[in-house]
VOPA-927019 format. One line per 4 residues: number of its first residue (from 1); their letters; for each residue x negated, y negated, z of N, C-alpha, C. Coordinates in steps of 0.05 Angstrom, whole numbers, plus 5000, padded with zeros to 4 digits. Layout:
% residues N
NUM> A> X/Y/Z/X/Y/Z/X/Y/Z ~ ... $
This chain:
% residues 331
1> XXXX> 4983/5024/5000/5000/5000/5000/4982/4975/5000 ~ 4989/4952/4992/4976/4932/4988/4977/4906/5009 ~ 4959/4901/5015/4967/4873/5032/4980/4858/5021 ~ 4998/4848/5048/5017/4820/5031/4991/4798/5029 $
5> XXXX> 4998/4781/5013/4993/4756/5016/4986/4733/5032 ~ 4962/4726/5050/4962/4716/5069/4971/4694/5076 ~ 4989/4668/5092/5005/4646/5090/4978/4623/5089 ~ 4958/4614/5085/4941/4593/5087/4946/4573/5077 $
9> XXXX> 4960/4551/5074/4966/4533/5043/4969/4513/5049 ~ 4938/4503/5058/4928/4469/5049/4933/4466/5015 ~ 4923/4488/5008/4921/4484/4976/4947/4489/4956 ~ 4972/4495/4969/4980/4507/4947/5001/4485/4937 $
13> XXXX> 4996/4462/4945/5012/4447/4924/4996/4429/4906 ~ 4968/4438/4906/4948/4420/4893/4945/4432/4867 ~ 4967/4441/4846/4965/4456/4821/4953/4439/4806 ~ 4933/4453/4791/4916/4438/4775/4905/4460/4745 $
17> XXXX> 4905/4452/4728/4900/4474/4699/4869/4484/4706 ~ 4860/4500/4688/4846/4518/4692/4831/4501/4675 ~ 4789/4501/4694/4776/4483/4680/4762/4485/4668 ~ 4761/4515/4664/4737/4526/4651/4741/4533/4610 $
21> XXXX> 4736/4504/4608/4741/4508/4577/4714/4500/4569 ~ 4717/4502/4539/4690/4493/4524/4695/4473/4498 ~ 4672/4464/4489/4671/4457/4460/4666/4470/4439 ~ 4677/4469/4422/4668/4481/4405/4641/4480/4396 $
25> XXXX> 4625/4454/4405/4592/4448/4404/4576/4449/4428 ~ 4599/4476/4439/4577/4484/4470/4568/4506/4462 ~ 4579/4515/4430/4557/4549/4429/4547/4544/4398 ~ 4533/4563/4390/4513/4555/4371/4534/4559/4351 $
29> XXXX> 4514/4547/4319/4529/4541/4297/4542/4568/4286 ~ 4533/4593/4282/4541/4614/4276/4565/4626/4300 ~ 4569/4627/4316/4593/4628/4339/4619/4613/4332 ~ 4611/4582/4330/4623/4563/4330/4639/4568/4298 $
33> XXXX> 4628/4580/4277/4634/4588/4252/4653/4610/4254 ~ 4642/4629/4273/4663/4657/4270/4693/4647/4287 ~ 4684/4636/4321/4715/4625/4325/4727/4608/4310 ~ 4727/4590/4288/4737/4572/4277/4753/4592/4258 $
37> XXXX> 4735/4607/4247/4740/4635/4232/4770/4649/4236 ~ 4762/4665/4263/4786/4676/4279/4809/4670/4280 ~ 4803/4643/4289/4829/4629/4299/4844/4616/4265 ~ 4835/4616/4249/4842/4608/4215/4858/4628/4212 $
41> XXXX> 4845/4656/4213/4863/4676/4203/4887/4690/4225 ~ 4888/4674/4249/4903/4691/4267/4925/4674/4263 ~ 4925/4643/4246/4953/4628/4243/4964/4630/4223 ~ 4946/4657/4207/4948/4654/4171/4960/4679/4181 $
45> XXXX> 4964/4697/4197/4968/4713/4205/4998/4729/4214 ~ 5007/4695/4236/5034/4700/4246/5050/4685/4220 ~ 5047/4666/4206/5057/4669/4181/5059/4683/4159 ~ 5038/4696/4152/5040/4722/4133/5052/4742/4142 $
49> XXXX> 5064/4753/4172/5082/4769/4184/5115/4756/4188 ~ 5112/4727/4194/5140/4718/4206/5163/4729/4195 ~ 5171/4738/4170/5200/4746/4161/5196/4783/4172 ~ 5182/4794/4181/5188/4813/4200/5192/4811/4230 $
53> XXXX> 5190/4790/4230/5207/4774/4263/5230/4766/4269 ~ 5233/4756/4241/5259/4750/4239/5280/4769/4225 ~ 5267/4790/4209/5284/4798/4200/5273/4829/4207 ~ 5279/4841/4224/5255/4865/4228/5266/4890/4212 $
57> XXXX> 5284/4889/4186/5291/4913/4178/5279/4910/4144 ~ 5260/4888/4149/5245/4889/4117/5233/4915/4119 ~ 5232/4924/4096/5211/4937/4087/5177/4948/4100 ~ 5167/4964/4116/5148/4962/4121/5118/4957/4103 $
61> XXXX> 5122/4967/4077/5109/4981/4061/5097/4954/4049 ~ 5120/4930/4046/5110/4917/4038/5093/4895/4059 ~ 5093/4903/4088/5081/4886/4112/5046/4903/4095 ~ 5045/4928/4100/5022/4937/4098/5004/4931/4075 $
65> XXXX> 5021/4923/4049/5017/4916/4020/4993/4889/4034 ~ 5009/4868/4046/5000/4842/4053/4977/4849/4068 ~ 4973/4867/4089/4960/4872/4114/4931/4887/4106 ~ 4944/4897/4080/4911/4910/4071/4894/4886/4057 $
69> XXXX> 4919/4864/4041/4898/4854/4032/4888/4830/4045 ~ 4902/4832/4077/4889/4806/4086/4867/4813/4106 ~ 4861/4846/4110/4843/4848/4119/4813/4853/4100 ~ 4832/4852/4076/4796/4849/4058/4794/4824/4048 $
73> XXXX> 4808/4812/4053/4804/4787/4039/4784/4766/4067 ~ 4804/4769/4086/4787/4754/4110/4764/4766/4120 ~ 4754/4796/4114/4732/4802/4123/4736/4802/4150 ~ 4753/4822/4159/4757/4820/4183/4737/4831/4195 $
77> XXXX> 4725/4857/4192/4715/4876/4207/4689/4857/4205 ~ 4682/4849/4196/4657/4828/4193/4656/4807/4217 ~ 4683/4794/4224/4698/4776/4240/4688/4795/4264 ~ 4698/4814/4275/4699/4836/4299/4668/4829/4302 $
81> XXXX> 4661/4846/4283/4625/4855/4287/4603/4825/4295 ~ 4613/4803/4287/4604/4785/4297/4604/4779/4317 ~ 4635/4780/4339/4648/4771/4360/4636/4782/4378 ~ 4630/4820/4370/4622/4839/4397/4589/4829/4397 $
85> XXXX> 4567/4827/4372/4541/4829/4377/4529/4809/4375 ~ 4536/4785/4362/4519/4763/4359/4525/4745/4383 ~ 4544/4743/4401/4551/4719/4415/4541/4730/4447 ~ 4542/4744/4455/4524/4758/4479/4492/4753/4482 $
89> XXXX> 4486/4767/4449/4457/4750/4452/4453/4737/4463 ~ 4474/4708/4448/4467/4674/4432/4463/4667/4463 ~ 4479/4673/4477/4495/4660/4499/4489/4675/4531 ~ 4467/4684/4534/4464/4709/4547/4462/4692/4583 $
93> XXXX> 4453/4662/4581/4438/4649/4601/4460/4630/4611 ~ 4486/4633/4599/4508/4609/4595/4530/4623/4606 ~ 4535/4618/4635/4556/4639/4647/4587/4629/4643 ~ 4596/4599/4643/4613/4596/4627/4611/4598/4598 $
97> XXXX> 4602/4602/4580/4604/4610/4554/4609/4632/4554 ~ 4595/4649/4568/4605/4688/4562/4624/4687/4573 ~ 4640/4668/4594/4663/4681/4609/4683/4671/4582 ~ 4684/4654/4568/4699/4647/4549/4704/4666/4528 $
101> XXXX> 4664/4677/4520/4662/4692/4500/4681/4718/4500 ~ 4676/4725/4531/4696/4747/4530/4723/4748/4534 ~ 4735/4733/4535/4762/4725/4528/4771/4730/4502 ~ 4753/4711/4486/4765/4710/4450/4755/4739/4442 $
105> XXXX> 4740/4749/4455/4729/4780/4444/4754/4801/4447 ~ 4769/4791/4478/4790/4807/4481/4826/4799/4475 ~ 4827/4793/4507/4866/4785/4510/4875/4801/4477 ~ 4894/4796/4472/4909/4808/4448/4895/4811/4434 $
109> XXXX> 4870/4800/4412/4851/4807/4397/4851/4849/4399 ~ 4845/4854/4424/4831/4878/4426/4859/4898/4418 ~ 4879/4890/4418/4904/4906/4407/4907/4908/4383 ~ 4905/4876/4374/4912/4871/4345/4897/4882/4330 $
113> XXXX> 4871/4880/4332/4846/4896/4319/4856/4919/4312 ~ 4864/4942/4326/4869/4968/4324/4897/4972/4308 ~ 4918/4951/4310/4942/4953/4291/4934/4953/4265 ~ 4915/4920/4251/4904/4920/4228/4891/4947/4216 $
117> XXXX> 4870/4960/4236/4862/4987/4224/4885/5005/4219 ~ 4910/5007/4239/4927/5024/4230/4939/5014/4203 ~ 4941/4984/4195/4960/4982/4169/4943/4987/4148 ~ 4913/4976/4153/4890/4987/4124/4895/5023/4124 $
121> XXXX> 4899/5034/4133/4901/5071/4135/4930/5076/4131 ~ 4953/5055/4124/4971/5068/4117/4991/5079/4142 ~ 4981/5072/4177/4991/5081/4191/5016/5073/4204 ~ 5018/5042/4196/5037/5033/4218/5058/5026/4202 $
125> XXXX> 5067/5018/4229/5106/5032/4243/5126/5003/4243 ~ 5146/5008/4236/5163/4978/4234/5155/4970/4257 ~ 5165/4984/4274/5161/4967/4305/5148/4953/4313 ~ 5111/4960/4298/5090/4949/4306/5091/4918/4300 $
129> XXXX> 5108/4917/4274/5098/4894/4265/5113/4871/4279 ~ 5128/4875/4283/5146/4841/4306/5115/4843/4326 ~ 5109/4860/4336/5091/4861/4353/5069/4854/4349 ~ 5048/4858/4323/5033/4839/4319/5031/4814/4311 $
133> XXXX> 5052/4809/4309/5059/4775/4309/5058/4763/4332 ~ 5072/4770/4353/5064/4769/4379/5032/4760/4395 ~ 5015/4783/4387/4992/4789/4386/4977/4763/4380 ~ 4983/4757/4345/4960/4740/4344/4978/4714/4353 $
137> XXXX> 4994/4707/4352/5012/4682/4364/4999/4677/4394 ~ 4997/4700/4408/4987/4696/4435/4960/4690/4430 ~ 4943/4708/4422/4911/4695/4416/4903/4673/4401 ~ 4916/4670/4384/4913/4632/4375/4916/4615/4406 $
141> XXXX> 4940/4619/4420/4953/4596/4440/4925/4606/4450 ~ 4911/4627/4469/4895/4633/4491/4872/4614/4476 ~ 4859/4617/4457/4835/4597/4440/4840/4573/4431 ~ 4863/4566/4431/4865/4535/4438/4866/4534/4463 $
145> XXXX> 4873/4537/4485/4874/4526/4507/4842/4532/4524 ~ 4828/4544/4513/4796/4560/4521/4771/4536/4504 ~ 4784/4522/4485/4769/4510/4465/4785/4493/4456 ~ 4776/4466/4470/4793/4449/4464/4794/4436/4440 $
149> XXXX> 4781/4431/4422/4776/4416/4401/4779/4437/4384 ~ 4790/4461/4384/4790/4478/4355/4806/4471/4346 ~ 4832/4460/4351/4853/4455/4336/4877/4436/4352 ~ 4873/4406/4354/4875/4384/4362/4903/4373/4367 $
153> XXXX> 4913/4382/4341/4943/4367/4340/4957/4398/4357 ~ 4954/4428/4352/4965/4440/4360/4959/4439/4388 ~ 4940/4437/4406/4930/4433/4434/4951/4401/4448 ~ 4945/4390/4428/4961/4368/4443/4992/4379/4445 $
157> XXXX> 5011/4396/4424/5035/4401/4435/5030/4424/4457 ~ 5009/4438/4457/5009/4456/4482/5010/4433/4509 ~ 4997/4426/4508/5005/4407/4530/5024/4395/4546 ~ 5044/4389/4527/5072/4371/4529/5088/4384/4554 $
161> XXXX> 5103/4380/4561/5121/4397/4589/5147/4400/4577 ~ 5137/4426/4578/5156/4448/4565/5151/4471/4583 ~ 5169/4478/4606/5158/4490/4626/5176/4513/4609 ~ 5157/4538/4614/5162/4572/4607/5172/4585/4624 $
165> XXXX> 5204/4608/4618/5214/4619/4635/5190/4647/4646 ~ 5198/4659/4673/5186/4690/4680/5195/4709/4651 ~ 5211/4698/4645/5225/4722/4621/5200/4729/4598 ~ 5185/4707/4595/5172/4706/4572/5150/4741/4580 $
169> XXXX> 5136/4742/4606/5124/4763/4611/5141/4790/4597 ~ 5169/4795/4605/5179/4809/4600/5186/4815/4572 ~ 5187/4792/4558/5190/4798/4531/5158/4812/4516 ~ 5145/4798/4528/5116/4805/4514/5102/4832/4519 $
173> XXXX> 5122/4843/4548/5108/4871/4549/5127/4898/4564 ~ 5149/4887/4571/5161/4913/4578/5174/4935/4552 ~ 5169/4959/4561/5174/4978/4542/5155/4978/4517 ~ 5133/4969/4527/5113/4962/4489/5094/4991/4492 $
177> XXXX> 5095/4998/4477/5068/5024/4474/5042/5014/4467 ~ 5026/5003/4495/5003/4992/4476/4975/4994/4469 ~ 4964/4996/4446/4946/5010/4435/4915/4997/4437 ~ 4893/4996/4444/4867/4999/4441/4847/4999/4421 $
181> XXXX> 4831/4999/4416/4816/5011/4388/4790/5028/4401 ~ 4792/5035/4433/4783/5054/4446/4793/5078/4439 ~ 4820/5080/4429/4836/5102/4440/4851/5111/4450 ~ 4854/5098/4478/4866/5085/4502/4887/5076/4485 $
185> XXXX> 4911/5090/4492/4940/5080/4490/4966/5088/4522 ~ 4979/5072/4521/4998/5066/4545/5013/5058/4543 ~ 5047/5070/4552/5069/5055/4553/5076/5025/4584 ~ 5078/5010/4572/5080/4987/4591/5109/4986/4591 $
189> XXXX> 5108/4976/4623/5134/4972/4635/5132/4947/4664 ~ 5159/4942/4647/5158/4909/4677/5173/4922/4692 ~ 5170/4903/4723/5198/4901/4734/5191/4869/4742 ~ 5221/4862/4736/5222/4827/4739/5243/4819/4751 $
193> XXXX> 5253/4815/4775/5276/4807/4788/5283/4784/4799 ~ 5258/4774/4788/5254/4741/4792/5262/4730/4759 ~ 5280/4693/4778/5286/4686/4749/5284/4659/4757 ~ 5251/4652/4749/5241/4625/4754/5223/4614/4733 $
197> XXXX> 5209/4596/4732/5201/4591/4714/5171/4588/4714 ~ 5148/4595/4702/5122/4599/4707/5096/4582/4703 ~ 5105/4565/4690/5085/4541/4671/5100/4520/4664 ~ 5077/4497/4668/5099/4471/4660/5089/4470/4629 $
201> XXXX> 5077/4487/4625/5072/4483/4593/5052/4502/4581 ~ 5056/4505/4548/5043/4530/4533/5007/4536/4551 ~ 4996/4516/4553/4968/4512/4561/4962/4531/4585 ~ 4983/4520/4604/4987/4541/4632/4998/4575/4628 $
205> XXXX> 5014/4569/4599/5024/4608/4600/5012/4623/4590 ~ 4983/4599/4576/4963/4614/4555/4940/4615/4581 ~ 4940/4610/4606/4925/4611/4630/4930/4639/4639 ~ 4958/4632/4643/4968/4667/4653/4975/4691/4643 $
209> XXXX> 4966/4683/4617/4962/4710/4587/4935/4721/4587 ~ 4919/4702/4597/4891/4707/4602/4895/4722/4623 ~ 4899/4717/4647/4898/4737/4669/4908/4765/4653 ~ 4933/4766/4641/4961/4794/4637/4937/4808/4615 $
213> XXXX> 4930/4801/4602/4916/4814/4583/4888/4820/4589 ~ 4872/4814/4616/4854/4818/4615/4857/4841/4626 ~ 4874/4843/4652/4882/4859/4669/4898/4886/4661 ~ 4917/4880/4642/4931/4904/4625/4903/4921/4605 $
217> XXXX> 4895/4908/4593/4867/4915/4569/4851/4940/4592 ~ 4846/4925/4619/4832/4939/4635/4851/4967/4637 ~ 4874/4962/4652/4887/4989/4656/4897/5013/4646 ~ 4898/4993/4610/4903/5021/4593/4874/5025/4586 $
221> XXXX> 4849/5019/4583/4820/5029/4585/4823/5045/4609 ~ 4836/5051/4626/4821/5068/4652/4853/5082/4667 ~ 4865/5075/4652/4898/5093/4666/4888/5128/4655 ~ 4892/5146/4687/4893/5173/4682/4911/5184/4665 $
225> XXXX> 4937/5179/4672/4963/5176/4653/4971/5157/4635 ~ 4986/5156/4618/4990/5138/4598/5020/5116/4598 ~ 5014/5100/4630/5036/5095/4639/5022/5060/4653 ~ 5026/5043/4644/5016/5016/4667/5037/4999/4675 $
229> XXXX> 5039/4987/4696/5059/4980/4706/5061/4953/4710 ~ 5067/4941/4703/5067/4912/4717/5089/4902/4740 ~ 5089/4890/4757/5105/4881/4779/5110/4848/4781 ~ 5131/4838/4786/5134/4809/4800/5153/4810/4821 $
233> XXXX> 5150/4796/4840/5169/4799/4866/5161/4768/4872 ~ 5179/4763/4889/5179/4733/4907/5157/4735/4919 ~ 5137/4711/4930/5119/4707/4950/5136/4714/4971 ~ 5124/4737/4997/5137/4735/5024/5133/4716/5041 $
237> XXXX> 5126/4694/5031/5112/4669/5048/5123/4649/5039 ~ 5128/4642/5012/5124/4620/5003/5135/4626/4984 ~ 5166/4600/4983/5187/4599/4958/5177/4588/4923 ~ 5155/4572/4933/5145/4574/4911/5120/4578/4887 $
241> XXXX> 5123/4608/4896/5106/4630/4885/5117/4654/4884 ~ 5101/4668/4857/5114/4697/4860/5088/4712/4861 ~ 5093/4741/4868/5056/4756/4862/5065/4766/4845 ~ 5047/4785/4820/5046/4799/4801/5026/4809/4808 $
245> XXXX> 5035/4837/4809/5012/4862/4812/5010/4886/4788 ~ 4989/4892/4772/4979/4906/4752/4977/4932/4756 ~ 4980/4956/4757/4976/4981/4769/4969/4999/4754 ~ 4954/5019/4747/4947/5041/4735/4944/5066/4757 $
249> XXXX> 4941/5087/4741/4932/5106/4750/4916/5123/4750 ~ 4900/5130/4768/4872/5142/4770/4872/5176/4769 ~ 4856/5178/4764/4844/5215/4760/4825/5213/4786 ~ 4816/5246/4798/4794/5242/4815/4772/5232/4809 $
253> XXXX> 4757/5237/4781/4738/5230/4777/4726/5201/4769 ~ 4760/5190/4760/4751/5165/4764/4750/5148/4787 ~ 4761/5157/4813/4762/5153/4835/4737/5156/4840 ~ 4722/5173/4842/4691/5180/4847/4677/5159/4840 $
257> XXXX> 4671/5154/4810/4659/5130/4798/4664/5105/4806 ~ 4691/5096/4817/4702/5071/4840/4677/5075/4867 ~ 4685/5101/4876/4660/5094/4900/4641/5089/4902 ~ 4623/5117/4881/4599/5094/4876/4596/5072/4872 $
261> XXXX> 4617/5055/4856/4609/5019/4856/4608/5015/4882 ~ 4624/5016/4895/4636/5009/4923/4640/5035/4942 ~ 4611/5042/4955/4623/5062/4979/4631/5049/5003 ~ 4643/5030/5011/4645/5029/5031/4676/5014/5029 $
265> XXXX> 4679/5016/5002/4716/5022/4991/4736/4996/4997 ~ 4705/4974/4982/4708/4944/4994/4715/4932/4963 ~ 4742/4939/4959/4744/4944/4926/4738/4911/4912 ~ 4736/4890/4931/4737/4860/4926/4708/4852/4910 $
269> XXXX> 4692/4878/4917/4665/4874/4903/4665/4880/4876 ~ 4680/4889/4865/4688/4897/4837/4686/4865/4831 ~ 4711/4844/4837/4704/4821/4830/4678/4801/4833 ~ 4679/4806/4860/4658/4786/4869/4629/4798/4859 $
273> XXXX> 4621/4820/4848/4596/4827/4844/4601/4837/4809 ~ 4615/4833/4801/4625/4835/4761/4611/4867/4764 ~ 4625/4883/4777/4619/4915/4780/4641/4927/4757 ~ 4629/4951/4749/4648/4961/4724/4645/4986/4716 $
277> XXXX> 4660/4999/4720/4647/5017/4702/4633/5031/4672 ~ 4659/5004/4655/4652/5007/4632/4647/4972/4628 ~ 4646/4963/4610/4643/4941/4602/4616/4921/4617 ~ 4628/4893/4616/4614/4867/4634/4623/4867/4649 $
281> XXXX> 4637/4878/4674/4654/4868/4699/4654/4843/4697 ~ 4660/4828/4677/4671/4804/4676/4702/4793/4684 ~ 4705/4806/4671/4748/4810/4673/4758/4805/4697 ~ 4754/4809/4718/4775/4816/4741/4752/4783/4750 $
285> XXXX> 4736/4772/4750/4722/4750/4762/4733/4726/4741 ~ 4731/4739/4722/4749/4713/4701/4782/4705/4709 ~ 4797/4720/4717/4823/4716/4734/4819/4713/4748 ~ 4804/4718/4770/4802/4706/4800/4797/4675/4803 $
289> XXXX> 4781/4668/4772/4775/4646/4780/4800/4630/4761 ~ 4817/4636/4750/4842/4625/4734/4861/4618/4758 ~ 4861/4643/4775/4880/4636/4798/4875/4622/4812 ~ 4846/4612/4821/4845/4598/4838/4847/4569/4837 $
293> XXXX> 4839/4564/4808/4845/4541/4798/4888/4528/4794 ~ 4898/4553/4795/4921/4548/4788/4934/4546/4808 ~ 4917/4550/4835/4932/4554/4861/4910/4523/4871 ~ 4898/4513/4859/4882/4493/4871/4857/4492/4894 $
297> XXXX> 4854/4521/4887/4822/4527/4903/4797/4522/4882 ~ 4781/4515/4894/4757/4514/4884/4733/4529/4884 ~ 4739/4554/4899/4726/4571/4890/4739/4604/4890 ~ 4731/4621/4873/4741/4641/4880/4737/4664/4900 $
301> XXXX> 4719/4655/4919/4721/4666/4958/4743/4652/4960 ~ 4754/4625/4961/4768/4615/4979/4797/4634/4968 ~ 4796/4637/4937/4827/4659/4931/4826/4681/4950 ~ 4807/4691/4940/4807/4716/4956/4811/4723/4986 $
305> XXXX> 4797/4703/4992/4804/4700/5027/4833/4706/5035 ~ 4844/4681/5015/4869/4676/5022/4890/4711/5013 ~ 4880/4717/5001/4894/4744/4991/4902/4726/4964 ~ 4895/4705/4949/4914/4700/4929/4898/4723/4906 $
309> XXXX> 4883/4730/4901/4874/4751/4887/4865/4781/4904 ~ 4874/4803/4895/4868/4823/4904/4864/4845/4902 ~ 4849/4871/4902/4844/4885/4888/4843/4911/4911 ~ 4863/4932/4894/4863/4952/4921/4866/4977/4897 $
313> XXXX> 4850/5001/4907/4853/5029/4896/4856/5044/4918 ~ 4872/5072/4902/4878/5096/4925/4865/5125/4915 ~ 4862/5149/4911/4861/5169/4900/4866/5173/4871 ~ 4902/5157/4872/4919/5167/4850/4924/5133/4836 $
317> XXXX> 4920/5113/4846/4925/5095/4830/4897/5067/4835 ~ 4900/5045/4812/4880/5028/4824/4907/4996/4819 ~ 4905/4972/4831/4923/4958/4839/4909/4930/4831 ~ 4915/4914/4822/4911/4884/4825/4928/4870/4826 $
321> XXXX> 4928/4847/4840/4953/4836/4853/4947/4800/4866 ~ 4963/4791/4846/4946/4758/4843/4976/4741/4849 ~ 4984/4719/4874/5000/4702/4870/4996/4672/4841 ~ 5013/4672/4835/5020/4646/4821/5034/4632/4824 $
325> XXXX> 5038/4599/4824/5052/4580/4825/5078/4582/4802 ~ 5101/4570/4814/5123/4567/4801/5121/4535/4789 ~ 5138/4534/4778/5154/4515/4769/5178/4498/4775 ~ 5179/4475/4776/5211/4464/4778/5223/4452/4753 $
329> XXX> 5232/4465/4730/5239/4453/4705/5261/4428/4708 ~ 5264/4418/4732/5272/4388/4730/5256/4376/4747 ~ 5234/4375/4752/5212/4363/4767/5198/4333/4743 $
């Protein structure tokens, strides 16, 4: 079971956006070339899909017709192979730059990637495709709001207050089957019984897409079963906040490999020490520090202290579990 939430809250009416962005002339000229890149074809993207959004009983055949040729035409896999090997190098000494880097490397990117290979092979499924619209719709918003100057006039309407319902989570992931280019596939499922509102605007829900996707990416990479859960419930402290907790499920052996990171089963070092088993243990320190900013701490000990981020495993499952600030859409 998980700790509640601890009540501490000098800070929690000091909401403030998340500050860890960049320029586009904070990473070198070949980086700065491939995200400009990315983000070109991920808007060329949700338009070259939109009438299967709207109309989801077109034709698939002819989504895939489009989808083969826009992955040879944009040179995607070229795009990928850039993202994973050249920017780690570039950037190896620059700890906000890699925390960025790995953002645009992942959130929805790491899904979408694996749909495109399914439509170049002929594989995919009506269903998929409302869904990769989704996909890159979300990874455009997450790289504008990560990089401010990529795309100016669209950043400025992210901005505007236009506060986002809880519903939006639910639309973006309950019941989705979602796929990897690991392998790693998982049926996702919400429970949402809350009906508040989450962000006073796109910038803030592209804050908290960053957390959902870093955190989900993780759990279908390392779920024993092919099942991840997401949770929202009320703050037991505080009316205005809810927690959302991430859940998978563990095998023994990956339980084993948890200990060794951590024998003394102090799972918070996962964050605080970027421990991992597979990857950068970047991920779970990259949300910690989104939340803390969104809860108005300044550092991510002081979240954690507070329980606003948290990280708990058992035998059979592993848990993360982060409060967030609400909204008052007549504020």
């Amino acid at each position: 079971m998980l700790s509640e939430i601890a009540p501490i809250s000098p800070y929690r009416n000091q909401r403030r956006a998340y500050e860890s962005t960049l320029s586009l002339y904070d990473v070198t000229l070949p980086t700065r070339r491939t995200i400009r890149k990315l983000y070109r074809h991920l808007i060329e993207l949700t338009y070259l899909l939109r009438p299967w959004l709207d109309t989801p009983d077109y034709p698939t055949v002819f989504a895939e017709t489009r989808l083969r040729t826009f992955v040879r035409t944009a040179k995607w896999s070229r795009i990928i192979e850039t993202l994973l090997h050249l920017a780690p190098m570039t950037h190896r000494h620059n700890d906000r730059v890699l925390r960025v880097i790995h953002d645009i490397r992942g959130g929805a990117l790491t899904s979408l990637t694996l749909y495109l290979q399914m439509a170049e092979c002929g594989d995919l499924l009506a269903r998929d495709i409302p869904q990769m619209v989704l996909l890159a719709n979300d990874h455009a918003k997450i790289l504008r709001s990560m990089i401010v100057d990529l795309d100016r006039i669209r950043y400025t309407l992210d901005e505007l207050f236009v506060p986002q319902p809880i519903g939006v989570i639910t639309t973006t992931w309950h019941a989705k089957h979602y796929r990897i280019p690991s392998g790693h596939t998982a049926w996702v499922t919400v429970e949402c019984p809350v009906v508040e509102y989450v962000a006073e605007s796109m910038i803030e829900l592209a804050a908290l897409e960053r957390v959902l996707y870093n955190l989900v990416n993780n759990a279908v990479r390392h779920c024993a079963h092919p099942h991840v859960g997401i949770r929202i419930t009320p703050s037991p402290h505080f009316a205005d906040m809810v927690i959302i907790e991430v859940w998978n499920t563990l095998d023994a052996q990956q339980y084993r490999r948890l200990l060794q990171l951590c024998p003394d089963a102090n799972w918070q070092r996962l964050v605080r020490e970027s421990l991992s088993t597979t990857g950068s243990g970047l991920g779970l320190g990259i949300c910690a520090d989104i939340v803390a900013h969104m809860c108005g701490m300044d550092h991510v000990e002081h979240v954690m202290a507070a329980r606003y981020f948290h990280v708990d495993a058992t035998s059979t499952s592993f848990h993360v579990q982060f409060a967030w600030p609400l909204v008052d859409p007549a504020q």
